[in-house]
C-alpha positions in Angstrom: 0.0 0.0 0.0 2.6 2.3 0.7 4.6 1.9 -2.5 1.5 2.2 -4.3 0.6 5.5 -2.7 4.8 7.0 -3.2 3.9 5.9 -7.0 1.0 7.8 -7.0 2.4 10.8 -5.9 5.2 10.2 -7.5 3.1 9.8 -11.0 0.8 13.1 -10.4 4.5 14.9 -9.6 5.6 14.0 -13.1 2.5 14.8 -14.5 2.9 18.1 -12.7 6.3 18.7 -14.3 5.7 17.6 -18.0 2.3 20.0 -17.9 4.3 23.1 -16.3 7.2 22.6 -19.0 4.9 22.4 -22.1 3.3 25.1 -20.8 6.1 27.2 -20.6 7.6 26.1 -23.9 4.0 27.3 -25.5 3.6 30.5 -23.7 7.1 31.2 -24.8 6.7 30.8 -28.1 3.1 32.5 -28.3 3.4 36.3 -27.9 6.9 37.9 -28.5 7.7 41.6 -28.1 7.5 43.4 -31.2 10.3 45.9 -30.2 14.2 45.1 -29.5 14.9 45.6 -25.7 15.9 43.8 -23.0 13.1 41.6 -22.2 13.9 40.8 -18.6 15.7 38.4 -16.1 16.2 34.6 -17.8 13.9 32.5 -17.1 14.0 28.2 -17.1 11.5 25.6 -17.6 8.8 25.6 -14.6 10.6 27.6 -12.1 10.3 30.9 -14.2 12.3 33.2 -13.1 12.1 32.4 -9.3 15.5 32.5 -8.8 16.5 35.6 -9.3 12.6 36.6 -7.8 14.2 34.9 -4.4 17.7 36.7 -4.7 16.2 39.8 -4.5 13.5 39.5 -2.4 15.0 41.5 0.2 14.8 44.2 -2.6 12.5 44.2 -4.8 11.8 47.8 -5.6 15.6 48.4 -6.3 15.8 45.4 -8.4 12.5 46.1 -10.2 13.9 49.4 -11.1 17.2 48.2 -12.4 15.7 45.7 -14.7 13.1 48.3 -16.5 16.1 50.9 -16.3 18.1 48.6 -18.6 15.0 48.1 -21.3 14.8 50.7 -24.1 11.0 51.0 -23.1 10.9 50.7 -19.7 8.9 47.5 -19.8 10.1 44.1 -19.2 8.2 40.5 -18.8 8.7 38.2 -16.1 7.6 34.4 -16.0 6.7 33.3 -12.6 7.0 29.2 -11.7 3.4 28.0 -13.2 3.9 29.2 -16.9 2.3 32.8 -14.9 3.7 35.6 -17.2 4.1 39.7 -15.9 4.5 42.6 -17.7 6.2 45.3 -15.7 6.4 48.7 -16.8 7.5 52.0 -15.9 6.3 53.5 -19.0 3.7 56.7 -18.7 1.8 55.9 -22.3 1.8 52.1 -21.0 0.0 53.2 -17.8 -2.3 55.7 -19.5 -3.5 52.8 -21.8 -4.7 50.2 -18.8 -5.7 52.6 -16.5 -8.0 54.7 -19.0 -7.8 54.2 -22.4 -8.1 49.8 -22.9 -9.6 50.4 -18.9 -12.3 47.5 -20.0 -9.5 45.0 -21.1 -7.7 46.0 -17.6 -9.5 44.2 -14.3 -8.5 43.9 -11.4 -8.4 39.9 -12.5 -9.0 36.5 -11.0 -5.5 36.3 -9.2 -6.2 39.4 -7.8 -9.8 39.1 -6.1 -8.8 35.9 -4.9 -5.7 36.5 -3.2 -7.3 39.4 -1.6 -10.7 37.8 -1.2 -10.5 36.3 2.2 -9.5 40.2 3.7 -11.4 42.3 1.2 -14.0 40.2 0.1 -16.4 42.2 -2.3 -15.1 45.3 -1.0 -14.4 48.6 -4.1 -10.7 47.7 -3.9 -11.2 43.8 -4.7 -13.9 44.3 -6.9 -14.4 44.3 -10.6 -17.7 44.6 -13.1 -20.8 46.1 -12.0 -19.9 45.3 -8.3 -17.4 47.6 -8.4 -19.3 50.1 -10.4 -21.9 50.2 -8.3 -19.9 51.2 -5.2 -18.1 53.6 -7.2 -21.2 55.4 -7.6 -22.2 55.4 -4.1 -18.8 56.2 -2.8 -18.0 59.1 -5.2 -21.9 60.7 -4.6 -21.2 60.5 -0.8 -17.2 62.3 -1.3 -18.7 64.8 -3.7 -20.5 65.8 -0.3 -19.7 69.2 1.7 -21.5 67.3 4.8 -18.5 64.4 4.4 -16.0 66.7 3.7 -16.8 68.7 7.0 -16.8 66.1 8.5 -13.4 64.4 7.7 -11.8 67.7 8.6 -13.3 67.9 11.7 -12.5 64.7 12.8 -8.9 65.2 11.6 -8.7 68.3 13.4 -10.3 66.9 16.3 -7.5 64.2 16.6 -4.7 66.4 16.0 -5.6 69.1 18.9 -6.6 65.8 21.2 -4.7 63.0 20.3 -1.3 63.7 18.5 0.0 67.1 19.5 -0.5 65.6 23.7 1.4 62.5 22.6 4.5 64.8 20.9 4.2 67.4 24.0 4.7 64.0 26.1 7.4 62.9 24.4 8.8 66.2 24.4 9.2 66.8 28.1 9.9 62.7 29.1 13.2 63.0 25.9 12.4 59.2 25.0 12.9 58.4 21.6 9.8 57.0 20.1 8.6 55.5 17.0 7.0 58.3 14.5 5.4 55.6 12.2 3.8 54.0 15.0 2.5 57.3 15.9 1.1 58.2 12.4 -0.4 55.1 11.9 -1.8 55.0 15.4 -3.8 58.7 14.8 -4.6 57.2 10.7 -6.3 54.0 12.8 -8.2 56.5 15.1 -8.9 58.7 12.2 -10.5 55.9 9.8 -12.5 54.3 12.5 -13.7 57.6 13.2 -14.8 58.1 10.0 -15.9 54.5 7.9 -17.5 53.5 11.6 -17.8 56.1 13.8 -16.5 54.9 16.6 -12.9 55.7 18.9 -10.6 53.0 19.5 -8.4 55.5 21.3 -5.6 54.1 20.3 -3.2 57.4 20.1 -2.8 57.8 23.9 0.4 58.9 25.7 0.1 55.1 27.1 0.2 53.8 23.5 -2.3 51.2 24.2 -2.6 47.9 22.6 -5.7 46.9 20.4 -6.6 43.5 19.2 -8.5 44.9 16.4 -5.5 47.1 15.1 -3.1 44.3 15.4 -5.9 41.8 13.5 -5.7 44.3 10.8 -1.9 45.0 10.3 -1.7 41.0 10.7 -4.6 40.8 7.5 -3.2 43.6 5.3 0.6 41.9 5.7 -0.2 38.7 5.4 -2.6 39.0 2.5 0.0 41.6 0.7 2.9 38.7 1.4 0.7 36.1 -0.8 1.2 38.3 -3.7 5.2 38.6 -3.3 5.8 35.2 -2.9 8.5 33.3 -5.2 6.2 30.3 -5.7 2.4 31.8 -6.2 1.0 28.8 -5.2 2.6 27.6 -2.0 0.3 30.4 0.1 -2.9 28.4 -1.3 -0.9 24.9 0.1 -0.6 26.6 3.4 -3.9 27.8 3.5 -5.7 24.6 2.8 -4.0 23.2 5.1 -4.4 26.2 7.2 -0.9 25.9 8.9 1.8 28.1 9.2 0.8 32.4 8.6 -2.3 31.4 6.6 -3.4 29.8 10.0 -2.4 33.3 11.5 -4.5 35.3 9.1 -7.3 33.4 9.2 -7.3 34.2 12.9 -6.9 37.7 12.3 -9.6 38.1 10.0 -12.1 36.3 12.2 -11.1 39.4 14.3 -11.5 41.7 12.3 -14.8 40.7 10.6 -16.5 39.7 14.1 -15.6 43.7 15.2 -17.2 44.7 11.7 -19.8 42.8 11.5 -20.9 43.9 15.1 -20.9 47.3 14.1 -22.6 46.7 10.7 -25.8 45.6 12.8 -26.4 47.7 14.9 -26.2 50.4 12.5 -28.6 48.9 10.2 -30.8 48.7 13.7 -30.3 52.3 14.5 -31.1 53.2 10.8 -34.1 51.1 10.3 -35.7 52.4 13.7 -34.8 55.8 12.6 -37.2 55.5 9.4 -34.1 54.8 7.1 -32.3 58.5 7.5 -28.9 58.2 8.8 -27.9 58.3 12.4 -24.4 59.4 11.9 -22.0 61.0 9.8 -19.4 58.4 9.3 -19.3 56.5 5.5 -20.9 53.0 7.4 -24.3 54.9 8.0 -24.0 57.1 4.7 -24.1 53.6 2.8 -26.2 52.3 4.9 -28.9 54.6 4.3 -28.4 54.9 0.4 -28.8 51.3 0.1 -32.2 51.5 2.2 -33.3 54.3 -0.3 -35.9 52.3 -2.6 -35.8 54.9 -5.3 -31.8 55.3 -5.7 -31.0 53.3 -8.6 -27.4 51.8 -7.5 -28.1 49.6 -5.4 -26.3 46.0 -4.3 -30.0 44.3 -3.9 -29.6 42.6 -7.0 -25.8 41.3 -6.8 -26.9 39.7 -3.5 -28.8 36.4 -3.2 -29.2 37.0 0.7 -31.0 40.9 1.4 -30.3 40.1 5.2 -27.1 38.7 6.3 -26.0 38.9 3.2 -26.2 42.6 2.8 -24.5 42.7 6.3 -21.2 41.1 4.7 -21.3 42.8 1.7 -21.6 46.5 3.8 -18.5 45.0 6.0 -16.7 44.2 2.7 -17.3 47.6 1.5 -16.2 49.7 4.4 -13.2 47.6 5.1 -11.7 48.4 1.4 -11.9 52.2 2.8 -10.4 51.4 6.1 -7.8 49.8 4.2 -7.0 52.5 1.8 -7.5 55.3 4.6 -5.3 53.6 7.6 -2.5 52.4 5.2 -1.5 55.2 2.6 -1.5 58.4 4.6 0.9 57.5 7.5 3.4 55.3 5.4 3.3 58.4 3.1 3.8 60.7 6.1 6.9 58.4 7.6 8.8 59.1 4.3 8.3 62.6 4.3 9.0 63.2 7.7 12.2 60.8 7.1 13.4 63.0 3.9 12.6 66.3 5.6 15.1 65.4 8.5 17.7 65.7 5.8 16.7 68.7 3.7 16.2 71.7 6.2 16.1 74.2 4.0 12.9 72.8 2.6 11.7 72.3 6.3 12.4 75.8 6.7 10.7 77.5 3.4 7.4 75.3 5.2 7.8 76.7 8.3 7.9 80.0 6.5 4.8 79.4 4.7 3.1 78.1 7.8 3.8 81.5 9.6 2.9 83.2 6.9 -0.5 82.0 7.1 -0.9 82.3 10.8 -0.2 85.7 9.9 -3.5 86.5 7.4 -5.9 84.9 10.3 -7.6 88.1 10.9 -7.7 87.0 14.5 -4.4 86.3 16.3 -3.0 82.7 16.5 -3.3 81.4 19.8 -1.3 78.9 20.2 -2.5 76.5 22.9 -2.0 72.6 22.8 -1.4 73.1 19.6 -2.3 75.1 16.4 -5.0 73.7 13.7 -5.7 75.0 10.0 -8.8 75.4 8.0 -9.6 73.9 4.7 -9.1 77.4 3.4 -5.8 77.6 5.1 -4.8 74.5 4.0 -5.1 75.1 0.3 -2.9 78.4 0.6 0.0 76.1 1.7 1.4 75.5 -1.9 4.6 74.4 -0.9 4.1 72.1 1.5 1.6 70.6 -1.4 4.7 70.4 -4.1 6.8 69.0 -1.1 4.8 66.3 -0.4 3.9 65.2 -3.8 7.7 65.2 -4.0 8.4 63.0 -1.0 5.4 60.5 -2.7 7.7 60.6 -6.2 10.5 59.3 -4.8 8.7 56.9 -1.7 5.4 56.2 -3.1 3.0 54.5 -0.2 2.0 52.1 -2.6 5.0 51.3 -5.0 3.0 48.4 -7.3 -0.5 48.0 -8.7 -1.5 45.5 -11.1 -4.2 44.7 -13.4 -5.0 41.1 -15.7 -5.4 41.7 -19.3 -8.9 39.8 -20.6 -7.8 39.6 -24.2 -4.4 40.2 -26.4 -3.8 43.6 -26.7 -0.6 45.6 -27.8 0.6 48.7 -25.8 1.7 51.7 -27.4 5.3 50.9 -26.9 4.7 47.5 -29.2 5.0 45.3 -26.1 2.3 42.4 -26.8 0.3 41.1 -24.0 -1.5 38.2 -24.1 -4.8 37.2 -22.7 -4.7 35.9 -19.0 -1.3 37.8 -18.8 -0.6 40.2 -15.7 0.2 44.2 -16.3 2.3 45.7 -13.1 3.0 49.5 -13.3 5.8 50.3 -10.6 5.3 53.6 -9.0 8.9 53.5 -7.3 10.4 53.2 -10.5 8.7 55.4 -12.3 9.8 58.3 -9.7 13.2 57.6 -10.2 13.6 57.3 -14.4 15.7 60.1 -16.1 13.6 60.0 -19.0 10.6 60.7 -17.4 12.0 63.4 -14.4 15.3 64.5 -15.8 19.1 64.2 -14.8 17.7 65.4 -11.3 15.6 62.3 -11.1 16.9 60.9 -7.6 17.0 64.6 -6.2 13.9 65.8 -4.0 13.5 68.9 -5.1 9.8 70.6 -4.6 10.3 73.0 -6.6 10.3 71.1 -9.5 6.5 71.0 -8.3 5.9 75.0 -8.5 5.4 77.5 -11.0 6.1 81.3 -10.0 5.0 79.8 -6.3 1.9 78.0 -7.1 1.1 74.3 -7.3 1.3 72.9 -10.9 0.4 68.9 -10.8 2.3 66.9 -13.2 0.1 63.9 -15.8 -1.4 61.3 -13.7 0.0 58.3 -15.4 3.3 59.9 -15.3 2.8 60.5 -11.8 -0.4 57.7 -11.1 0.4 57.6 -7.1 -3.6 58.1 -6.3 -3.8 55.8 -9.4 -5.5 57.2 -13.0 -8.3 56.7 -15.0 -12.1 55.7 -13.7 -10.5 54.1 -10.6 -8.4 57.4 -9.5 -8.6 57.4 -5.6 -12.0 58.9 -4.1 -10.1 60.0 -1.2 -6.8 61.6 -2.5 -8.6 65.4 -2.1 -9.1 63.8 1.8 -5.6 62.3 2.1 -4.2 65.3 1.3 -6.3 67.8 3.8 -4.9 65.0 6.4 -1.3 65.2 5.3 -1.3 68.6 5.3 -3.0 69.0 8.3 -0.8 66.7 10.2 2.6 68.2 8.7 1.4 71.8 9.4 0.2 71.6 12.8 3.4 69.2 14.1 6.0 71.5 12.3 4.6 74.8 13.4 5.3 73.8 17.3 7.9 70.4 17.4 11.3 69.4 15.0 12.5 66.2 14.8 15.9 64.6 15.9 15.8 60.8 13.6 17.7 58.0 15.6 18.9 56.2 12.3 21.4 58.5 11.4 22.5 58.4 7.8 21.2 54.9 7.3 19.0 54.6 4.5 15.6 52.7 6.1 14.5 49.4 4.6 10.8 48.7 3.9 8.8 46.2 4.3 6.9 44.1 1.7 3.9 44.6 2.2 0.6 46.7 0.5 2.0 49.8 1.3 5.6 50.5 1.5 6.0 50.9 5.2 9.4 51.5 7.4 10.9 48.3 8.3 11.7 49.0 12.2 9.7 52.1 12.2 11.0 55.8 12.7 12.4 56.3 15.6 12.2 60.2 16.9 13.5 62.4 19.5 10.6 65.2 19.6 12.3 68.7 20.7 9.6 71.8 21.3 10.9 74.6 18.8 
């Protein structure tokens, strides 16, 4: 019996390998680049390219970057073990093509939604088709709102004056170094629970606090994100079915997370249907809440649901978890960079400081400055400067580096690279930031003033520059992210400086869905 069963196995192995290798040998053949350029790192029968994949997965933004840098297009292919092909580019015209102009041939795709599935279920960032269209819909009605807007400020503002500026003043008079990411991602946590649920975790306390929903997330968002960077794609799925090793891990931290969301998704709909459908709060949970209650508005998820009761429950937890994610991620990892970058260039930090004083100055009544100063949306869109030096920080440490789409048919992008159906599309945002041909000799220089035009704001093409990403699926929130950054960066500069602990060291990051500081920030907060 046991021989039989090692023969087995040892026949379905073989079968395995003969199936990968044919596969590979056809693919290969099948679609080749209509353009002379490097094509990309060699790749061998079944394994792909895996090898060098592994050899560099301690770097894989710097080693992206060196492999488009050496193709006349910026655009390179890359077999994956499986016969799984990827088309990288840091090409604008390539972008500009799959984000807007072939946008139908350009999903999200199967390997996408899947990987993500278990996290982000149905939710605007894992979805595709009229799923997604329909919560595009509702969610860019309910941004377009002065009432949301208000809102978010508010709430930012709130946090700042109560939250971050007595955690900094602590830090201030104690002298202990501490950890600025932490910090930023502890107030974004706050901030989008504030605002997708309406409720306070209070987790930015002096007492930095410890939340079993905040580390369910960060355990969700990295584990899911590490399923896509794997060398082997499928040995996650092994691992999962088996449900051993960090799969085990995240399905325990999802349980978490969608027992705390789920909770909340109730009682909401409770609050709403007692209150004769109108919304009971101003936070994004009851706004969709509400419009999905609304017989007469036409987008509606009734009809992509089987299940109008529990099933609606998931499908709201699905939704306002993609925001969470895009909300709690993006806007401190982008924030650790700058605040990283500014350290070393304090002549920028100074010409924001100016500007900041210069608008303290219009206020027609005096600037008091108690626990801290806040700025008004008004205010906020005068600071053009600390706009260009922000969008200059993103350039060169975008908080997401990768996206990527899954081409439905064979198509041909303006460069002449050919893609074939069921092939993969990654645009590399770190990469793109740091080409000559597309930001000059000065490319690997922050410079904001390559962002200003006789002092005011100019913003560069968004597929050369597709950080909030491009086309019909452009970020909702980047208008938001930025009265947050903004906020956050005016109110800390105008009364603390910043001493960084790593010296000269240039930070790692971590792999991840965002490109977040491997070992955090770590700070010594002086009053100025």
């Amino acid at each position: 019996m046991k021989m039989f069963i090692t023969q087995f196995f040892l026949s379905l192995l073989l079968l395995a390998v003969g199936f990968l290798l044919l596969r590979f040998l056809t693919r290969k053949n099948a679609i080749r680049p209509s353009h002379p350029s490097y094509e990309g790192p060699a790749a061998y029968p079944i394994v792909g390219c895996a090898l060098d994949y592994f050899k560099n997965r301690h770097r894989f933004l710097e080693w992206f970057t060196e492999i488009l840098e050496k193709s006349s297009t910026n655009t390179v292919k890359l077999e994956r073990p499986g016969g799984v092909i990827d088309i990288m580019t840091a090409n604008p015209a390539n972008v500009e093509h799959f984000l807007k102009t072939g946008f139908e041939n350009y999903p999200k795709g199967e390997r996408f939604r899947f990987t993500l599935h278990d996290f982000l279920g149905r939710g605007i960032l894992n979805a595709d088709g009229e799923l997604w269209k329909m919560q595009r819909k509702t969610a860019s009605y309910e941004f377009s709102t002065k009432s949301l807007r208000n809102f978010m400020v508010e709430t930012v503002q709130w946090e700042i004056q109560n939250r971050l500026i007595p955690v900094l003043s602590n830090a201030c008079r104690t002298g202990e170094r501490m950890d600025l990411q932490d910090v930023l991602y502890r107030f974004a946590f706050d901030n989008i629970c504030r605002v997708a649920f309406g409720v306070d975790p209070c987790y930015l306390l002096p007492s930095m606090p410890t939340s079993s929903f905040a580390q369910a997330f960060d355990d969700a968002s990295d584990i899911s994100a590490g399923r896509f960077f794997s060398a082997v794609p499928f040995l996650w799925r092994i691992k999962r079915l088996l449900n051993i090793g960090c799969e085990r891990r995240l399905r325990q931290a999802i349980r978490v997370v969608d027992e705390f969301a789920l909770h909340l998704v109730r009682s909401r709909r409770s609050e709403i249907s007692s209150n004769g459908g109108l919304p009971t709060r101003e936070d994004l949970l009851c706004r969709f809440i509400a419009s999905f209650s609304n017989d007469s508005n036409p987008v509606s998820p009734q009809n992509c649901l089987e299940d109008k009761g529990e099933g609606m429950n998931l499908f709201l937890k699905d939704m306002v978890i993609s925001f969470m994610l895009a909300g709690r991620d993006t806007t401190p990892t982008a924030l650790t960079w700058f605040f990283w970058v500014l350290y070393f260039h304090p002549a920028v930090e100074e010409a924001i400081q100016s500007e900041i004083l210069g608008v303290l100055e219009r206020r027609k009544a005096p600037a008091v400055d108690v626990e801290g100063v806040v700025f008004s949306f008004e205010e906020l869109r005068e600071m053009q400067y600390l706009h260009a030096a922000l969008c200059e920080s993103m350039r060169l440490y975008p908080p997401v580096p990768v996206d990527a789409k899954a081409a439905i048919k064979d198509d041909v992008l303006p460069d002449g690279t050919c893609v074939g159906k069921g092939w993969y599309l990654t645009y590399i945002n770190y990469s793109m930031g740091r080409m000559e041909n597309i930001w000059g000799r000065d490319c690997l220089e922050f410079k904001p003033e390559r962002w200003l035009k006789n002092g005011e704001f100019v913003g560069e093409n968004p597929y050369k520059f597709p950080i909030f990403h491009a086309g019909p699926r452009i970020c909702l929130g980047k208008d938001m992210a930025f009265i947050q950054m903004k906020s956050i960066v005016a109110s800390v500069i105008h009364r603390f400086s910043f001493q960084v602990g790593r010296g000269d060291k240039f930070p790692e990051y971590m792999v991840s869905l965002t490109m977040r500081m491997k070992g955090g920030l770590p700070v010594t907060v002086r009053l100025r």
